[in-house]
C-alpha positions in Angstrom: -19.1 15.8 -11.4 -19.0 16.1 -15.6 -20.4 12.5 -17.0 -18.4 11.8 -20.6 -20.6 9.7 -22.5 -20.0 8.5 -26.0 -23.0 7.8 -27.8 -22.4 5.2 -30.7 -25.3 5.5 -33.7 -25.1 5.7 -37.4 -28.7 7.8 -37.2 -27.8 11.4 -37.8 -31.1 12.5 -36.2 -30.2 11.2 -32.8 -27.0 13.1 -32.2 -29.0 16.1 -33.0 -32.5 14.8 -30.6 -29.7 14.4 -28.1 -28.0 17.8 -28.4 -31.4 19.4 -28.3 -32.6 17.2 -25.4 -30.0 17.6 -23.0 -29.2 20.8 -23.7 -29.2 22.1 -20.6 -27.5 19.8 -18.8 -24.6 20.2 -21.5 -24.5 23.8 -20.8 -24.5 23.1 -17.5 -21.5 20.9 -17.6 -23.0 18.1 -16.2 -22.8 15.8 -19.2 -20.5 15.8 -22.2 -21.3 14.0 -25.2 -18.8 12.7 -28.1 -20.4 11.4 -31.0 -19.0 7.9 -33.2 -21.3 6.2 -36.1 -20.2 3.0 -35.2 -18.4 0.5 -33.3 -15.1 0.5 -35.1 -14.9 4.5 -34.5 -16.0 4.1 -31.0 -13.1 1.7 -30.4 -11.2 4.8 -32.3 -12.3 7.5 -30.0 -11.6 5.3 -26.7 -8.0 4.8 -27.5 -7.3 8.6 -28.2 -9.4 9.5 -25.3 -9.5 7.4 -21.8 -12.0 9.8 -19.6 -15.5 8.2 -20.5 -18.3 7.0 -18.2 -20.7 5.8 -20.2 -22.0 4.6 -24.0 -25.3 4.3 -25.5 -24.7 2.3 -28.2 -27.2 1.1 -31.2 -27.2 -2.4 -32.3 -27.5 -2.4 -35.8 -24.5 0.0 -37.4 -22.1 -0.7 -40.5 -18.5 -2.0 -40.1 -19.0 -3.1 -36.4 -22.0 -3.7 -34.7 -23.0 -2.8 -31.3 -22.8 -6.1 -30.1 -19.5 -6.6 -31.9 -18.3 -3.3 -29.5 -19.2 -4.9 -26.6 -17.3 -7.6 -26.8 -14.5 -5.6 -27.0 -14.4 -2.8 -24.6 -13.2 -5.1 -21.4 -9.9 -4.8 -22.7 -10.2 -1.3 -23.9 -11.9 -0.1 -20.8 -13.0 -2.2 -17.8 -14.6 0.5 -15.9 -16.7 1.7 -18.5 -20.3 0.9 -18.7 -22.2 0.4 -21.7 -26.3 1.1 -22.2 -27.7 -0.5 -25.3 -30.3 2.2 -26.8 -31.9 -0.1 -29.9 -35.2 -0.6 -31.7 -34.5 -4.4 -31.8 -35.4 -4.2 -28.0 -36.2 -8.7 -28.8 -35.5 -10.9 -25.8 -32.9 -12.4 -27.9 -30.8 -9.2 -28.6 -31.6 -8.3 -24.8 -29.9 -11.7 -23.2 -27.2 -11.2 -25.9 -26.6 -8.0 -25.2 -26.4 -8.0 -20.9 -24.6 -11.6 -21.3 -21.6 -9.5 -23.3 -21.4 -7.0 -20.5 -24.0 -4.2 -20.9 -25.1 -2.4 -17.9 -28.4 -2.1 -19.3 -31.0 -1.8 -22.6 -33.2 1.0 -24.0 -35.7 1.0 -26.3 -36.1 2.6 -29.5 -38.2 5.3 -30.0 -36.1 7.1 -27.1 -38.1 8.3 -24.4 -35.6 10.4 -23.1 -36.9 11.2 -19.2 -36.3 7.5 -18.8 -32.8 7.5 -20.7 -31.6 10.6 -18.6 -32.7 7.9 -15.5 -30.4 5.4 -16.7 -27.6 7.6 -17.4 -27.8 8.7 -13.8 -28.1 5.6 -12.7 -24.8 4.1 -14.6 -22.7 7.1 -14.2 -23.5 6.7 -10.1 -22.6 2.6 -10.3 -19.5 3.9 -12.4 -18.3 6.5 -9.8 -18.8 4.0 -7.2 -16.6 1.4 -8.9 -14.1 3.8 -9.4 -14.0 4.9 -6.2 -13.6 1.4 -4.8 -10.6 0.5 -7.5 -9.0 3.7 -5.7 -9.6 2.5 -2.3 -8.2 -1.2 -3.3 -5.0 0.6 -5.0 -4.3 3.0 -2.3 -5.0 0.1 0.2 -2.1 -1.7 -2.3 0.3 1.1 -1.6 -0.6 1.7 1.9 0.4 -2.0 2.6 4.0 -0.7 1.3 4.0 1.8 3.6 2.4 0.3 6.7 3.3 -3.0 8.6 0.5 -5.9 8.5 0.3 -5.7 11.9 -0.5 -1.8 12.4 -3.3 -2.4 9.1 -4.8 -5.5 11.7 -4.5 -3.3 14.3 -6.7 -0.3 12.3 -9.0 -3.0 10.6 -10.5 -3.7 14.3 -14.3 -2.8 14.2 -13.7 -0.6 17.3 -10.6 1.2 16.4 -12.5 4.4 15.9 -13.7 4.3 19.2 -10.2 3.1 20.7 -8.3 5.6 18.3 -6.2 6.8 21.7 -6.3 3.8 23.6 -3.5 1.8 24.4 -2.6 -1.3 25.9 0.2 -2.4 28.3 2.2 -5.6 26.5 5.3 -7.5 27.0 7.4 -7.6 24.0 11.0 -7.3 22.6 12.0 -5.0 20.7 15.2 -4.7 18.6 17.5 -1.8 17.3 19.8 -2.8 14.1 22.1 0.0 12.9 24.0 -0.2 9.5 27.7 1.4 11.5 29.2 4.1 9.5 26.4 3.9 6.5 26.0 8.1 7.1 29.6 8.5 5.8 29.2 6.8 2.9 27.0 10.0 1.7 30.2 11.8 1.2 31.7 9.7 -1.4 28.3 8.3 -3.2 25.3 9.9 -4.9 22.4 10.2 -2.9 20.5 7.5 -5.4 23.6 5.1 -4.7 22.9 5.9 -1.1 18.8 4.9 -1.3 19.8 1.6 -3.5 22.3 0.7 -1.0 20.2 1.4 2.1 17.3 -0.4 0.9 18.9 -3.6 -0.4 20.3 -3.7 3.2 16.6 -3.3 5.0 15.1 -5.7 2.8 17.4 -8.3 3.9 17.1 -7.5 7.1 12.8 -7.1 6.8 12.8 -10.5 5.7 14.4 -12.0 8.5 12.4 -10.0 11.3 9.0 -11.0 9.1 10.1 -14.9 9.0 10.6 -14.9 12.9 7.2 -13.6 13.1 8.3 -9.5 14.2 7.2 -6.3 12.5 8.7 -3.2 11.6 7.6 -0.3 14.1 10.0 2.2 11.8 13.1 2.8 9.8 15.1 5.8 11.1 17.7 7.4 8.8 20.2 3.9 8.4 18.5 1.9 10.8 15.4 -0.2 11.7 13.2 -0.6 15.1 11.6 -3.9 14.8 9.0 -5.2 17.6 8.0 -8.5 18.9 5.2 -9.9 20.6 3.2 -12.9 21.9 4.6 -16.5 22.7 8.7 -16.9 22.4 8.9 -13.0 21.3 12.7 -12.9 23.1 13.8 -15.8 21.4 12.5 -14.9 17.7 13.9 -11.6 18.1 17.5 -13.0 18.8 16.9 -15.7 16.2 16.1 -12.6 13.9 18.9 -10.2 15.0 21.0 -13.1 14.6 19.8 -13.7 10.3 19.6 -10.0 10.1 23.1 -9.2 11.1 24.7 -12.6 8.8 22.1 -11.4 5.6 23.5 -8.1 5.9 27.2 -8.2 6.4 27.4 -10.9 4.0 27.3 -8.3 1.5 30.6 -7.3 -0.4 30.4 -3.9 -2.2 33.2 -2.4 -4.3 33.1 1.9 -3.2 34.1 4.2 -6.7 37.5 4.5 -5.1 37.8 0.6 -5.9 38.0 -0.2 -1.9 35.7 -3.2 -1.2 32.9 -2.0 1.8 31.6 -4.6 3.7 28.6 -3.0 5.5 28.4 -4.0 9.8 25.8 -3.5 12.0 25.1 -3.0 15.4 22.1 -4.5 17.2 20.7 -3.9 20.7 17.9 -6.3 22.3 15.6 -5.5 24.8 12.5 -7.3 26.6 9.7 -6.7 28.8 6.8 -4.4 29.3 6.1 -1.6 27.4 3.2 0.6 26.1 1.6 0.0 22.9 -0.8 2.3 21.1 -1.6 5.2 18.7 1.1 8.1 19.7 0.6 12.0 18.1 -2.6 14.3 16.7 -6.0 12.7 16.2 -6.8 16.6 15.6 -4.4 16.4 13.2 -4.7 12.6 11.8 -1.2 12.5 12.3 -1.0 8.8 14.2 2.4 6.7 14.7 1.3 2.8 15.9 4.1 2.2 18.3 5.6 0.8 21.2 7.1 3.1 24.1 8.4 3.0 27.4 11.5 2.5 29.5 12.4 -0.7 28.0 12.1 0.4 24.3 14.7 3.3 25.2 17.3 0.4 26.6 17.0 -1.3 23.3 18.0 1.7 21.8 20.5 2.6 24.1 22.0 -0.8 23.7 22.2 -0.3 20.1 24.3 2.8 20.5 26.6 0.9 23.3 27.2 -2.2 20.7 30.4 -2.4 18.8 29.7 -3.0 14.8 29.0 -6.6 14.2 27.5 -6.9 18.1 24.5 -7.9 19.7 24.3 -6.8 23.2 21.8 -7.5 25.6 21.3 -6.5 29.4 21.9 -8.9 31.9 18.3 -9.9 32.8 17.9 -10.6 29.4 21.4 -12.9 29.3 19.7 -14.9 32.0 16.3 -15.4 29.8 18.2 -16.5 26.8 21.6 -17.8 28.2 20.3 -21.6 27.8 19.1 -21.1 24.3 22.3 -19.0 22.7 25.7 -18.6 23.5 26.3 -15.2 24.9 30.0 -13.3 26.4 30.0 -10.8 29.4 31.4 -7.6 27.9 31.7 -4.8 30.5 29.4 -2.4 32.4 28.1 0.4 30.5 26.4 3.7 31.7 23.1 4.3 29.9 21.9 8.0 28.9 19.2 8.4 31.9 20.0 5.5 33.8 21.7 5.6 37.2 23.2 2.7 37.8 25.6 1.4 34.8 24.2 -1.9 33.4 26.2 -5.2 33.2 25.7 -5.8 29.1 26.4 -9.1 27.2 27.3 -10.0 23.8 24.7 -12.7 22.0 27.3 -14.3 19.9 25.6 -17.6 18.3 
């Protein structure tokens, strides 16, 4: 990897020892050098060009100082490390010097094995840096991405050895659907679509998140939202409950002028289920879920509910049936269930 340095010096005859010194690791491509005569020009160059490691920079130059520049590259360029190459190599201009921010001093005359060293050296502590302000940055995005939970989860000093693994857990989990949100895409643009869609989620993430659930996925117009440890049933309700009041309290005006008031339909589901890392470690293609029989119900229940309904099964109804007022709807047949299944409506 190419190291950019900018070498700040009002002394003609080191740009030219420099050239002939390092020569061949110009040629080679390893190091680039750009050339200022002192700070003010330096400060120039850096806000015209952005891709610099390094600077050696004298001390003692015309118009700005050395020691002037350094007190002035953090807000130019924070990554960028400076390596004060001076003949007033004084303990005085040393402390002054490392106290402003340089990396590191060299004596004048130059002995240049020991300045290629340092270059090394500070183009290596640079590439590190950067490479952990990437890393802090991606982590930034990936947080936008990925629920706290599943980032806990991965952050576990054995994951790698557990990538596969997976644990048996009882939790609730909970479909919302925004009802009739796909035919909207007929009579709005697409970006009308996305703003509308994800006004809805976020008022809908941020009741799940204050009863303590995460968000296992969104799926086209709706949301699959999981719950575990103590009181899981009971924050999920209290959450499908704030969910479904954030949501459809919204009044929207379509471009034909008729007012859309979005609904959406919400099925519950409790007990155990399978949690773990689903698809490709070949392929580092992972999806940190929950699955099983009882996930599928939730979803089934979902599709079964009216817009504006939450419906539960009826051993759920007796779990919750002293804590929220629920109504017997009918019996429903579920896709891959034998039996139909006595469903109730969570109502308050």
């Amino acid at each position: 990897m190419k190291t950019k340095i900018l070498v700040v010096d009002d002394e003609a005859d080191l740009e030219l020892l420099i050239k002939q010194k390092f020569r061949r690791k110009i040629r080679e491509n390893v190091y680039e050098f750009v050339f200022a005569h002192d700070g003010q020009q330096a400060l120039d160059t850096l806000g015209e060009q952005t891709d610099f490691d390094i600077i050696l920079s004298d001390i003692n130059m015309p118009v700005m100082d050395g020691l002037a520049l350094l007190g002035r590259l953090p807000e130019v360029n924070p990554v960028i490390k400076t390596v004060m190459v001076s003949a007033y190599g004084d303990m005085h201009n040393i402390r002054t010097a490392m106290n402003r921010g340089a990396f590191d001093f060299v004596t004048k005359p130059v002995d240049f094995q020991d300045l290629e060293l340092t270059i090394d050296k500070t183009a290596l502590h640079v590439q590190q840096l950067r490479q952990t302000l990437r890393a802090i940055q991606e982590n930034n995005i990936l947080r936008m991405y990925v629920d706290e939970t599943v980032l806990n989860f991965v952050g576990r000093p054995e994951f790698k050895n557990t990538l596969m693994a997976s644990e048996t857990v009882q939790a609730t989990v909970v479909f919302i659907d925004i009802c009739g949100f796909t035919s909207l895409s007929e009579i709005l643009p697409p970006t009308d679509i996305v703003t509308m869609l994800n006004r809805y989620f976020d008022q809908m993430v941020k009741e799940i998140i204050a009863q303590g659930g995460y968000i296992d996925k969104f799926m086209g117009d709706a949301v699959m939202a999981v719950f575990r440890n103590e009181y899981h049933l009971d924050r999920a309700v209290d959450a499908a409950l704030a969910a479904r009041a954030a949501v459809q309290a919204n009044h929207d005006t379509l471009p034909d002028g008729k007012p859309y008031q979005p609904l959406v339909s919400i099925g519950i589901n409790t007990g155990e289920m399978v949690s773990g890392n689903i698809g490709s470690a070949s392929l580092k293609r992972l999806d940190y879920t929950v699955i099983g029989d009882n996930v599928n119900v939730s979803q089934r229940l979902q599709a079964a509910a009216q817009p504006g309904q939450i419906v539960v099964t009826q051993s759920t109804y007796e779990q919750i049936k002293e804590s929220f007022q629920c109504r017997p709807l009918q019996e429903v047949a579920l896709k891959n269930k034998a039996e139909p299944v006595m469903i109730y409506e969570v109502v308050a």
